[in-house]
PAKE-868459 format. One record per residue (C-alpha): residue number from 1; residue in one letter; x, y, z. Coordinates in Angstrom, 3 decimals, decimal comma. Each point is the difference from the previous one (the first is absolute). Layout:
<rokols>
+--------+------+----------+----------+----------+
| fidren | bavo |       c1 |       c2 |       c3 |
+--------+------+----------+----------+----------+
|    NUM |    A |        X |        Y |        Z |
...
+--------+------+----------+----------+----------+
</rokols>
This chain:
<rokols>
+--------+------+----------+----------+----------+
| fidren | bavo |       c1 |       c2 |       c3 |
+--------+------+----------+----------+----------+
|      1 |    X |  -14,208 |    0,702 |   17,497 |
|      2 |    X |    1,238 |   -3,599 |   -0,706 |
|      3 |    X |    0,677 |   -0,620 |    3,462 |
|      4 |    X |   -3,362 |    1,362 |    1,154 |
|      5 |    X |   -2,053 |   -2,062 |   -2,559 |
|      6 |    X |    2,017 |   -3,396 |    1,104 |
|      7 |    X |   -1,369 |    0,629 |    3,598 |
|      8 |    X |   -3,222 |    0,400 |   -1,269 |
|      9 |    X |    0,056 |   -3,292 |   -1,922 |
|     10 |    X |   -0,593 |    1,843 |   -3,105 |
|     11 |    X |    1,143 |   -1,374 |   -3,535 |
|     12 |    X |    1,862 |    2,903 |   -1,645 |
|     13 |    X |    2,651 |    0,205 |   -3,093 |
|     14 |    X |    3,741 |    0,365 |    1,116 |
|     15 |    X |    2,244 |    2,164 |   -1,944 |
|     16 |    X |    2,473 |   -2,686 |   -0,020 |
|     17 |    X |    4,094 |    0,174 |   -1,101 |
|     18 |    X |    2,130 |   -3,048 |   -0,349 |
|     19 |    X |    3,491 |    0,115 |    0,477 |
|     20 |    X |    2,134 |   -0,034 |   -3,576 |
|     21 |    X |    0,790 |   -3,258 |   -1,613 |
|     22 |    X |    2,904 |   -2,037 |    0,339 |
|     23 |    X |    0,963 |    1,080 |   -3,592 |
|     24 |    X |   -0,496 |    3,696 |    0,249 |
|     25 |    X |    1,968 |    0,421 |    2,986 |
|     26 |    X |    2,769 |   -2,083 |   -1,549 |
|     27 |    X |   -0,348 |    2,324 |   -2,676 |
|     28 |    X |    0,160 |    2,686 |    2,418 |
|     29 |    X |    3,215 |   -0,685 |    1,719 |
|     30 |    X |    1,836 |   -0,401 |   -3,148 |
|     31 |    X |   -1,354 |    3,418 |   -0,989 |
|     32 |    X |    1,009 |    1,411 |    3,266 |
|     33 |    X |    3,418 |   -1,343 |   -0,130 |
|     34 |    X |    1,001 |    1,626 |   -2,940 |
|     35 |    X |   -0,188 |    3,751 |    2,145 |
|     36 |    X |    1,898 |   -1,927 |    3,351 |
|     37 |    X |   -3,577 |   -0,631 |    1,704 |
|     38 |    X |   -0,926 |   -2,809 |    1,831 |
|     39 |    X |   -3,707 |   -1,743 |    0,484 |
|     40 |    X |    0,447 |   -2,200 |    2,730 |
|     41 |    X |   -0,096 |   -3,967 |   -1,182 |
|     42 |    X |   -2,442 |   -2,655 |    1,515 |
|     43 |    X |   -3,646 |   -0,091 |    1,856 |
|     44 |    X |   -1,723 |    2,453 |    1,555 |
|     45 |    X |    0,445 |    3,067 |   -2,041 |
|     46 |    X |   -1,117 |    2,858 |    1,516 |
|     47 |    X |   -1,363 |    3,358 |   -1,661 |
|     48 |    X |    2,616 |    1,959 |    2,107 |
|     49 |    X |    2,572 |   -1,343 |   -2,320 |
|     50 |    X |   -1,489 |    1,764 |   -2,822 |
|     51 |    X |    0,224 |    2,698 |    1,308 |
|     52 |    X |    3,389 |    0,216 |    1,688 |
|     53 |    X |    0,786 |   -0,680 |   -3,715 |
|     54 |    X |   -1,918 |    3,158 |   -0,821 |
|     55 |    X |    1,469 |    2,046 |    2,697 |
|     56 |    X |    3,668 |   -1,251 |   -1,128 |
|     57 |    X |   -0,756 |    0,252 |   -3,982 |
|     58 |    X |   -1,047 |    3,867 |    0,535 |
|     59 |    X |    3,709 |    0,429 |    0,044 |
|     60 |    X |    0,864 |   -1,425 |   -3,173 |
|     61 |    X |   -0,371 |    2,021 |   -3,643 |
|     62 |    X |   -3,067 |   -2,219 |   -0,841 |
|     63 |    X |   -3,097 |   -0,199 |    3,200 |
|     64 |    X |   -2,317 |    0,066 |   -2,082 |
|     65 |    X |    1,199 |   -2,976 |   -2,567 |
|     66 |    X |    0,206 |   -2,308 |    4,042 |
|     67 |    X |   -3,511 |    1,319 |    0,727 |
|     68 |    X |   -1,289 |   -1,091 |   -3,443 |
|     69 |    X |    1,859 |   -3,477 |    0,316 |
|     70 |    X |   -1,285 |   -0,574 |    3,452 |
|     71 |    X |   -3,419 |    0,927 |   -0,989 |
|     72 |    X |    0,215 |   -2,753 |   -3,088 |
|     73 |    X |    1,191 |   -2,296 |    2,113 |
|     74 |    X |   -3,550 |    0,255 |    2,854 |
|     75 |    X |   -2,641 |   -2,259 |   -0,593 |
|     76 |    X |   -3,092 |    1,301 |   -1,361 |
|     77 |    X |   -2,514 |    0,869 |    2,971 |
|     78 |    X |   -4,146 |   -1,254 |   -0,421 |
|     79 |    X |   -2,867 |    0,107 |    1,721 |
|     80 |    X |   -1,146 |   -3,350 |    1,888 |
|     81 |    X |   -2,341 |   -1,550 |    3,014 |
|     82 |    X |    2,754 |   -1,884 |    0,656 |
|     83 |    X |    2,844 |    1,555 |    2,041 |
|     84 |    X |    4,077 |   -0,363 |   -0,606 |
|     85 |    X |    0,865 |    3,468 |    1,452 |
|     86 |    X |    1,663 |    3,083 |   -1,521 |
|     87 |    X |    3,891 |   -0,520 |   -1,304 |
|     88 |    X |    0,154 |    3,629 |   -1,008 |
|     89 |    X |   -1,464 |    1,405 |    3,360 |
|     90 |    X |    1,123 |   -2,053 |    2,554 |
|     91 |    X |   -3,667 |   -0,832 |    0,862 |
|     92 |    X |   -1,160 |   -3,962 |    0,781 |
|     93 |    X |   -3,697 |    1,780 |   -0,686 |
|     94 |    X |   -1,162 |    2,803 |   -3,009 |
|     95 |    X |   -2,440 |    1,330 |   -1,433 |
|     96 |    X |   -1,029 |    2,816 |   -1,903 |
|     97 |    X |   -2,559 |    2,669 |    1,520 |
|     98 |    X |    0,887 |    3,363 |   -0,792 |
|     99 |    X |   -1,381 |    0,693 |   -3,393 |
|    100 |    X |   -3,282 |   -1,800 |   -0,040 |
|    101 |    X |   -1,106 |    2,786 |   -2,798 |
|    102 |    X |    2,382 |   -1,604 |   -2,472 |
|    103 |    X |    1,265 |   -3,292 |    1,170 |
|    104 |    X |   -3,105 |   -2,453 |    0,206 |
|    105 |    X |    2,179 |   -2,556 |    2,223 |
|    106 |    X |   -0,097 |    3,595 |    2,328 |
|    107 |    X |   -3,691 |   -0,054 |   -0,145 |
|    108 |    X |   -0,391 |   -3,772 |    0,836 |
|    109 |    X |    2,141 |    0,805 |    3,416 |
|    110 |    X |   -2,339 |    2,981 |    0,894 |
|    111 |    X |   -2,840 |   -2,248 |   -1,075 |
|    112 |    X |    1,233 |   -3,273 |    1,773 |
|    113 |    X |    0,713 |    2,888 |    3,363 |
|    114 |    X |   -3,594 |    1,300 |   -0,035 |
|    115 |    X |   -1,532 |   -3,450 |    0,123 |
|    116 |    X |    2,291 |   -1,076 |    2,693 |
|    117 |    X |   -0,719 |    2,534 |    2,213 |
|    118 |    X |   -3,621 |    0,953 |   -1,168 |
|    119 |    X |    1,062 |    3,464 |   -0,844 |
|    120 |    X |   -2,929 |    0,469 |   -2,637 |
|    121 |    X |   -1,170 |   -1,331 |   -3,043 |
|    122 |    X |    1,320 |   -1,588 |   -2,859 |
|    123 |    X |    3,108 |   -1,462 |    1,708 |
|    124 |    X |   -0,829 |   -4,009 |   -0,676 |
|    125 |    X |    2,912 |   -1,730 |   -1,572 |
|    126 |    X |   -1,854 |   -3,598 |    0,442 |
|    127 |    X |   -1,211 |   -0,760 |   -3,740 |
|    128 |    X |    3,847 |    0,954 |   -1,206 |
|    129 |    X |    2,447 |   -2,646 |   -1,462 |
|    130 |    X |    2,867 |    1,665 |    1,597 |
|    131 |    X |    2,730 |   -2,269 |   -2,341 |
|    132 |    X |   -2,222 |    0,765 |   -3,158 |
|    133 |    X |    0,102 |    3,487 |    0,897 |
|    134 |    X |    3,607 |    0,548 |    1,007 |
|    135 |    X |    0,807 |   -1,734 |   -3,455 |
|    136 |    X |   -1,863 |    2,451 |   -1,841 |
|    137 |    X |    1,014 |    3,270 |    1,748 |
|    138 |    X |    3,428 |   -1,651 |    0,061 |
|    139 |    X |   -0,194 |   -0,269 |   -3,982 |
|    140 |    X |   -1,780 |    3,510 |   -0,537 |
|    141 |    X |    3,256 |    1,854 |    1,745 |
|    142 |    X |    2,355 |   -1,711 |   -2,303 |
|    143 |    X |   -2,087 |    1,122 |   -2,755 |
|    144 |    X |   -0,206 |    3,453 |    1,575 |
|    145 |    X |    3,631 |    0,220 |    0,701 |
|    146 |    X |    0,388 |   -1,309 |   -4,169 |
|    147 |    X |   -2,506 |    2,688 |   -1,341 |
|    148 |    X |    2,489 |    2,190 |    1,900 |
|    149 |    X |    3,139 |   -1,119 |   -1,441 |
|    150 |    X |   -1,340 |    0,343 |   -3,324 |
|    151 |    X |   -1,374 |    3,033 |    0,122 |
|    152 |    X |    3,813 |    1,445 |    1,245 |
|    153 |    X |    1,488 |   -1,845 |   -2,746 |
|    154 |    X |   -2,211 |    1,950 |   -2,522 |
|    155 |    X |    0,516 |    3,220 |    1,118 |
|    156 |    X |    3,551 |   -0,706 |    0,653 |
|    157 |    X |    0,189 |   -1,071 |   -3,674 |
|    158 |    X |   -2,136 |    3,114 |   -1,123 |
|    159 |    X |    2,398 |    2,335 |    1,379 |
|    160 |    X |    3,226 |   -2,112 |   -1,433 |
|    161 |    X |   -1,234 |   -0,012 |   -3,660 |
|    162 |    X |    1,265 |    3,364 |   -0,407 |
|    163 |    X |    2,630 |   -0,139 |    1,521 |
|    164 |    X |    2,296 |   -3,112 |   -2,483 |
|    165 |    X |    3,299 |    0,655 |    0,073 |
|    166 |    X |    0,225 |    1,697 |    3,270 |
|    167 |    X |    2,314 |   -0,582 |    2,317 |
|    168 |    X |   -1,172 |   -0,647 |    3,831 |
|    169 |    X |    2,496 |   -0,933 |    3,344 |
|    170 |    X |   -1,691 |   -4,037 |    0,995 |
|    171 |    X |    0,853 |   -2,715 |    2,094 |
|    172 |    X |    0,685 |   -3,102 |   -0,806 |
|    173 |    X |   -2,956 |   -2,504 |    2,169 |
|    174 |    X |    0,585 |   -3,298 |   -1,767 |
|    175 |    X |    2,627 |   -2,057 |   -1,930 |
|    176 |    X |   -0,646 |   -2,971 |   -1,740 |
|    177 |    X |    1,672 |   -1,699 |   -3,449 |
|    178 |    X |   -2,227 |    2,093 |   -1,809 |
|    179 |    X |    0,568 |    2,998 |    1,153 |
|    180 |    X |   -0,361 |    2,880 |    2,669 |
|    181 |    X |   -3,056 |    0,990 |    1,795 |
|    182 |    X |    0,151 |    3,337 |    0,515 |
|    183 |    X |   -1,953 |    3,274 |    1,613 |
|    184 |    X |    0,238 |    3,389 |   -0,553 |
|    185 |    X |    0,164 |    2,406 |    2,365 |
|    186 |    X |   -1,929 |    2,101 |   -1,187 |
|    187 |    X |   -3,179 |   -1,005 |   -0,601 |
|    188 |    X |    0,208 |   -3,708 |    1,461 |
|    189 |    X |   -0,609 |   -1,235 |   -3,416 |
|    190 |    X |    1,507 |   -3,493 |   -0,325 |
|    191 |    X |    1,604 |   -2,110 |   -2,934 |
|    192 |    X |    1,996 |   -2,591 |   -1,163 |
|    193 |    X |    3,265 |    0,749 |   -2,071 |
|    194 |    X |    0,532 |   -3,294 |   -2,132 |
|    195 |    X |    3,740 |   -1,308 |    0,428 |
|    196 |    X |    0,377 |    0,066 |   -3,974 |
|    197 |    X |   -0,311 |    4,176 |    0,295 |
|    198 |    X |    2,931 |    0,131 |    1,840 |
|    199 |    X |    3,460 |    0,427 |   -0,710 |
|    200 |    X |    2,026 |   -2,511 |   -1,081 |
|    201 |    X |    1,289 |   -1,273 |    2,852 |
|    202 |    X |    0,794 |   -3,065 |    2,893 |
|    203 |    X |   -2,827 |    0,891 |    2,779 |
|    204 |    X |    0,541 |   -1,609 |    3,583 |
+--------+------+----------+----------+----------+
</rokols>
C-alpha cells in the first residue's frame, strides 16, 4: 500500500520505527551479557540480531524476561508523512491498511487509495494536515495502549486483594538500589519489592 501510493504521488502517513537509541542498546548489551549473549557493537544494527538473540535466549530458563528486555529497549513506532522506514519489520516503506474499521490512520490509506486511483467516492486526502494528523492518532494510541494498562492493573489488583499473604512462584524483571521488580507468573501482575523488606543481607 505504501509503495503503491508513492508511485501515485500521493501524500500518505508512514507507520514509521526508528532504530533504538544509543543508550538503550548500551543498556541492552549489558543486560544481555549477564546470560553469555552478545548484541553485536557498532553501526548498522540490523533487526536480525534481535532475533538471533531470541532464537538463542529460547534456550535459556528465562525467554520471556530477553523478549521483555528487547521489547523495552525498541523505539516507540508513530504515524508520519514523513518516511524513515520500519526498524521492527525490515521495511524502508509502512503503512497501516488492514483495519480501516478501527485504526483511522487505516482509513486515511484506503481513503488516500480511492482518490488515487478514482475508485469511488469519498477517497480525497487533499484538505488533510498529514503531520497534524499523524501527531494526533500518534497520541490517541498511547492513550489507548494507557487506558489498557490501567484497566489490567485494576483487575489485576481486584483479584490480589483477597488473596494478602499468599504465596505465588515470580520472576525477578528488574533490579535497582531500591529494590526488585518482579512478575508473577501467574497472573502477570507486576510489583516492586522495596530493598528494606528484605533480609538482612550484602546484595550483589
Amino acid at each position: 500500500a505504501a509503495e503503491t501510493l508513492e508511485h501515485a504521488k500521493t501524500p500518505l502517513l508512514y507507520r514509521t520505527h526508528d532504530e533504538p537509541s544509543k543508550e538503550k542498546l548500551k543498556n541492552l548489551r549489558d543486560f544481555l551479557e549477564t546470560l553469555d549473549l552478545k548484541l553485536a557493537a557498532g553501526t548498522g544494527l540490523k533487526p536480525e540480531a534481535f532475533t538471533r538473540i531470541l532464537a538463542r535466549a529460547k534456550t535459556l530458563p528465562v525467554p520471556e524476561l530477553v523478549n521483555e528486555v528487547i521489547l523495552r529497549a525498541q523505539a516507540q513506532a508513530e504515524y508520519t508523512p514523513g518516511n524513515i522506514g520500519h526498524f521492527g519489520l525490515a521495511l524502508r516503506r509502512y503503512c497501516h491498511f488492514t483495519s480501516p474499521i478501527r485504526r483511522y490512520a487505516d482509513l486515511m490509506v484506503h481513503r488516500a487509495l480511492i482518490g488515487a486511483f478514482s475508485l469511488g467516492a469519498g477517497g480525497s486526502a487533499d484538505e488533510i494536515d498529514m503531520a497534524k494528523a499523524g501527531e494526533h492518532i500518534s497520541a490517541t494510541e498511547r492513550r489507548a495502549a494507557a487506558a489498557e494498562r490501567d484497566a489490567l492493573d485494576r483487575f489485576t489488583a481486584s483479584y490480589l486483594a483477597e488473596k494478602i499473604g499468599a504465596e505465588f512462584p515470580a520472576r525477578v524483571n528488574g533490579v535497582t538500589r531500591f529494590g526488585l521488580f518482579v512478575t508473577l507468573n501467574e497472573t502477570g501482575a507486576d510489583g516492586l519489592i522495596p530493598i528494606s523488606t528484605l533480609p538482612d543481607d550484602f546484595y550483589d
